[in-house]
C-alpha positions as CSV (number, residue, x, y, z in Angstrom):
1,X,52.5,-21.7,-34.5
2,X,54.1,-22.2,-37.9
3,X,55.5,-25.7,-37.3
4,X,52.1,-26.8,-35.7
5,X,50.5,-25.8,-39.1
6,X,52.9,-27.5,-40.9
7,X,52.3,-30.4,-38.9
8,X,48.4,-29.9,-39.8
9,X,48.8,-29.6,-43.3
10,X,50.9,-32.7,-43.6
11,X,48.6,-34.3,-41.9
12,X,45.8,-32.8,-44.1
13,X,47.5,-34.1,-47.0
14,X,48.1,-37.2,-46.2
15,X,44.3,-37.6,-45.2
16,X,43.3,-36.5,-48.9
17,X,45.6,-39.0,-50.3
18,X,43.7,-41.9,-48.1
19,X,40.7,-40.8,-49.0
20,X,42.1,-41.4,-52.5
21,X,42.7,-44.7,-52.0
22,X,39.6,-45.4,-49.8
23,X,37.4,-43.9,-52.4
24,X,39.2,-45.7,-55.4
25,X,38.8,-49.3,-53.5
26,X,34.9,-48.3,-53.2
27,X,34.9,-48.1,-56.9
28,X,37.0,-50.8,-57.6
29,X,34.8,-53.1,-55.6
30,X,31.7,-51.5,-57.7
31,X,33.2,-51.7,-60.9
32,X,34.1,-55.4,-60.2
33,X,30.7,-56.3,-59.1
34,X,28.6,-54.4,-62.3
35,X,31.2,-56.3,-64.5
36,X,30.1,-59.6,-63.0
37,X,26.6,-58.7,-63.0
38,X,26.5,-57.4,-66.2
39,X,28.3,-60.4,-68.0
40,X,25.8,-63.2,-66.2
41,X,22.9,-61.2,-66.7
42,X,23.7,-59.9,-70.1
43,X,22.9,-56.5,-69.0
44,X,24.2,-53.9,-71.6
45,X,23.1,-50.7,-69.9
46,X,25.2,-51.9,-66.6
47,X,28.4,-52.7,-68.9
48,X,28.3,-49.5,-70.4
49,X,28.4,-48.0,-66.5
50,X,30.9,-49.6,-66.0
51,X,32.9,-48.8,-69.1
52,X,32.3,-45.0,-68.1
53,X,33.6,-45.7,-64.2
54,X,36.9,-46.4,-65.4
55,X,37.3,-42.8,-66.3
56,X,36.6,-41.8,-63.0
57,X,39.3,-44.5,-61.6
58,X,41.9,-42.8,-64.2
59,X,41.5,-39.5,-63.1
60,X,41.4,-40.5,-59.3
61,X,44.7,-42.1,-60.0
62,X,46.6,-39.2,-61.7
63,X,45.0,-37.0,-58.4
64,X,46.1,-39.2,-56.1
65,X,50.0,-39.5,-58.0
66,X,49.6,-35.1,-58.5
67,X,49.1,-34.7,-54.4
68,X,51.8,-37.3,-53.7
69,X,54.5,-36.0,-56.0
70,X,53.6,-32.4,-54.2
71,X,53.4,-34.0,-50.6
72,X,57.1,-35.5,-51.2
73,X,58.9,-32.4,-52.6
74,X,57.3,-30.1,-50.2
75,X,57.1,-32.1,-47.1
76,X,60.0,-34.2,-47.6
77,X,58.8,-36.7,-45.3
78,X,60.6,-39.0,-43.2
79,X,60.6,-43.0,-42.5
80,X,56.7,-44.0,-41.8
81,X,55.2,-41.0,-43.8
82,X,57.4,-41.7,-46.8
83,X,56.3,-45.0,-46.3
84,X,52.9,-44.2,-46.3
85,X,52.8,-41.8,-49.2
86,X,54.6,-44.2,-51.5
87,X,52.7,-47.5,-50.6
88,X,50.0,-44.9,-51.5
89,X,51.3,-44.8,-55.2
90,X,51.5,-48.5,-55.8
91,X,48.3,-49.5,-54.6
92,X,46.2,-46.8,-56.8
93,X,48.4,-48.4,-59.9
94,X,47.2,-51.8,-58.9
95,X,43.6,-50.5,-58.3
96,X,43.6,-48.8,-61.7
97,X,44.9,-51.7,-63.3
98,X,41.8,-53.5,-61.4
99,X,39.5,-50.9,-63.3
100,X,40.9,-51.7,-66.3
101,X,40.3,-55.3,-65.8
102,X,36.9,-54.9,-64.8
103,X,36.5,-52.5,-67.7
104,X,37.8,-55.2,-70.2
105,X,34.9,-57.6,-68.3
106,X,32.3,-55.3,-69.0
107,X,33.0,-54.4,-72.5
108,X,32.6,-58.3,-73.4
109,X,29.0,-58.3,-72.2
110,X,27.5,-57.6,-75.6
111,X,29.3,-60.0,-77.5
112,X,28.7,-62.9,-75.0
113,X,25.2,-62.6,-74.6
114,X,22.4,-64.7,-72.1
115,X,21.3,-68.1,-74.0
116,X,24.9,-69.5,-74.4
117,X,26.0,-69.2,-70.8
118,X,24.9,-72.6,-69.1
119,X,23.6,-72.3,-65.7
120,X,26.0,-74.7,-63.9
121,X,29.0,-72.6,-65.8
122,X,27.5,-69.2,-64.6
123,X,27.3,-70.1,-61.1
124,X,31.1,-71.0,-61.4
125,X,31.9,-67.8,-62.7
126,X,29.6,-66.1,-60.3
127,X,31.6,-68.1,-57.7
128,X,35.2,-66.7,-58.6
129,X,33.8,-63.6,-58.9
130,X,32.5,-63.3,-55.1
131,X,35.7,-64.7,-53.7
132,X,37.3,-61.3,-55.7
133,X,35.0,-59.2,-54.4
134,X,35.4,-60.1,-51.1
135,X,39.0,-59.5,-51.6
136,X,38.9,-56.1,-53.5
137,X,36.3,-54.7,-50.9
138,X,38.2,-56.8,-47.8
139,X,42.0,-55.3,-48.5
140,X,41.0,-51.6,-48.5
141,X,38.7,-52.3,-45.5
142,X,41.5,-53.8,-43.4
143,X,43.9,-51.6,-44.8
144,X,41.9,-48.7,-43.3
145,X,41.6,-50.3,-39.9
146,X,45.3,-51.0,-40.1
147,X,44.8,-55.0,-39.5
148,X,48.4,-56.0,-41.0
149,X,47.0,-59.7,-39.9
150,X,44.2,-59.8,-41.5
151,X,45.6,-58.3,-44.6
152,X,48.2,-61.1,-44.2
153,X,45.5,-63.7,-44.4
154,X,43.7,-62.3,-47.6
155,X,47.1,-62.2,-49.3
156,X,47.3,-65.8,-49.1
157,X,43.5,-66.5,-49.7
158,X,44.1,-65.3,-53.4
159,X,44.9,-69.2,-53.4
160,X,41.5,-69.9,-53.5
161,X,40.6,-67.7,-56.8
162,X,43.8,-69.8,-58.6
163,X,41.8,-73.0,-57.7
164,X,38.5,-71.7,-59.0
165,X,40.0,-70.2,-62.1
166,X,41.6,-73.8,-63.1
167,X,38.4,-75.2,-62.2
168,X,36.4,-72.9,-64.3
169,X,39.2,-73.0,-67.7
170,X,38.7,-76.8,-67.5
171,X,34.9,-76.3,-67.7
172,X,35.2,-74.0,-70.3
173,X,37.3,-76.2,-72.7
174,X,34.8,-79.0,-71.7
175,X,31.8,-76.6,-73.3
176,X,34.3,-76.0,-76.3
177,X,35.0,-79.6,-77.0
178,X,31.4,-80.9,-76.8
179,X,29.9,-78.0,-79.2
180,X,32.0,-75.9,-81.5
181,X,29.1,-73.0,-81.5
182,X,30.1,-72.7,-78.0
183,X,33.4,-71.8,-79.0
184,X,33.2,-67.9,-79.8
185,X,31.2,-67.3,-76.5
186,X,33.2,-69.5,-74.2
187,X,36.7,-67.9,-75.5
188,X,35.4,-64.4,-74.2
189,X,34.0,-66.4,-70.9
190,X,37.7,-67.5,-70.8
191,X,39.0,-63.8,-71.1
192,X,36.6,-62.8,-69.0
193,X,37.4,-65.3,-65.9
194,X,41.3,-64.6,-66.4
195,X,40.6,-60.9,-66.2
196,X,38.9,-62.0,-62.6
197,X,42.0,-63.8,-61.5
198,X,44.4,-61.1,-62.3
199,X,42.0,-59.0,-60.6
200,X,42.8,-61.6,-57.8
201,X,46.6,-60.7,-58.3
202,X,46.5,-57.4,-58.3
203,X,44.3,-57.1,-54.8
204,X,47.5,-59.4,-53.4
205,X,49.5,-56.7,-54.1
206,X,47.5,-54.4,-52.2
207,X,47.3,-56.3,-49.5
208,X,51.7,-56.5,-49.9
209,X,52.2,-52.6,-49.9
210,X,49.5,-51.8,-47.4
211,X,51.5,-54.5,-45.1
212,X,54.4,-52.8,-45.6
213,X,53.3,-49.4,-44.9
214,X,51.6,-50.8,-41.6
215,X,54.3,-52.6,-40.5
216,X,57.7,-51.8,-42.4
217,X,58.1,-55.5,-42.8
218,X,57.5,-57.7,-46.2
219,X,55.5,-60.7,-46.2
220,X,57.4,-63.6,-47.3
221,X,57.4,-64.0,-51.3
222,X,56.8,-67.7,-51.5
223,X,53.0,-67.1,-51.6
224,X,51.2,-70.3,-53.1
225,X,50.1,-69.8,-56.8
226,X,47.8,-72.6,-58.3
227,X,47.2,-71.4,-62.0
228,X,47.7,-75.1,-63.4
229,X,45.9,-73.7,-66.8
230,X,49.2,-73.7,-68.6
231,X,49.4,-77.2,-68.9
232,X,46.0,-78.5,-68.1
233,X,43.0,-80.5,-70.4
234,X,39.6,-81.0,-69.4
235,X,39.4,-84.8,-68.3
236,X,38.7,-87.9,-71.0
């Protein structure tokens, strides 16, 4: 009788700490999305939502690290749980780290504003910032359903947002170089769309840990990884 509660309360434990991680993907995904919809809409009231999320993230993420230090010096699992428990740990750091990002997105809004954002350039931005939402709200999804495959896949889509954030810094420096009152606003923009690609980095290593706790197998490192921005000028 002792052992099967044991068993239960593991089990029980474990649970919470997915829930943890489910929950904190939910808000990730939210957080990501208000950022995106604040900053093209120049919607204040939606920034400062999302400003106030991040202290929710925070505390999930020291809850989540509390139950798993407990779970590991109690428990002392074994193989697959341990596993388990520590992917656990790493993902909620890269999720809070996507908080913070989306935080940093949001508490640009104000100084951006509407009438300097040109409509061609917002759809581009609006663009990169689907493709990461689909990836924020995809890897916890598939993670959940335990679809190593599929979370294989969306590792190596983040290729795609390191196209679209090239794309979109070359627009930007375009904007710069044809009207220096551009400048101020587009340099946030800029901030604002590499926040959205590190985003995009940070959901591929997600999508790594949650492989490995599936599986107990890395994925391969040599993952392509198109930022060309280092060395790249808007053409003549």
């Amino acid at each position: 009788m002792g052992e099967h509660h044991t068993v239960a309360s593991f089990d029980e434990d474990l649970g919470a700490i997915s829930k943890l991680i489910s929950d904190m993907g939910e808000l990730a995904g939210s957080m990501v999305g208000g950022a995106t919809r604040a900053l093209l809409t120049s919607d204040n009231a939606l920034a400062q939502r999302v400003v106030s999320d991040d202290a929710i993230m925070d505390a999930r993420q020291r809850e989540l690290d509390d139950r798993a230090i407990t779970l590991i010096a109690k428990r002392q699992p074994m193989a697959n749980d341990l596993r388990a428990v520590v992917g656990s740990i790493r993902m909620a750091g890269d999720l809070e780290r996507i908080g913070d990002l989306a935080k940093n997105i949001a508490k640009r809004v104000g100084t951006v504003g509407l009438s300097v954002t040109p409509r061609d350039l917002s759809h581009s931005i609006d663009v990169m910032a689907q493709l990461v939402l689909v990836q924020v709200q995809g890897v916890i999804e598939e993670y959940a359903a335990a679809d190593a495959a599929a979370l294989a896949k969306l590792r190596n889509d983040d290729e795609r947002i390191d196209v679209k954030y090239t794309s979109v810094f070359r627009e930007l420096l375009t904007y710069m170089m044809e009207d220096p009152r551009n400048i101020t606003a587009c340099t946030h923009l800029l901030f604002c769309a590499k926040n959205l690609e590190r985003i995009g980095d940070h959901v591929t290593n997600i999508a790594e840990n949650a492989y490995y706790v599936l599986t107990g197998s890395q994925l391969p490192a040599n993952r392509p990884k198109q930022d060309e921005t280092a060395m790249s000028a808007p053409a003549a």
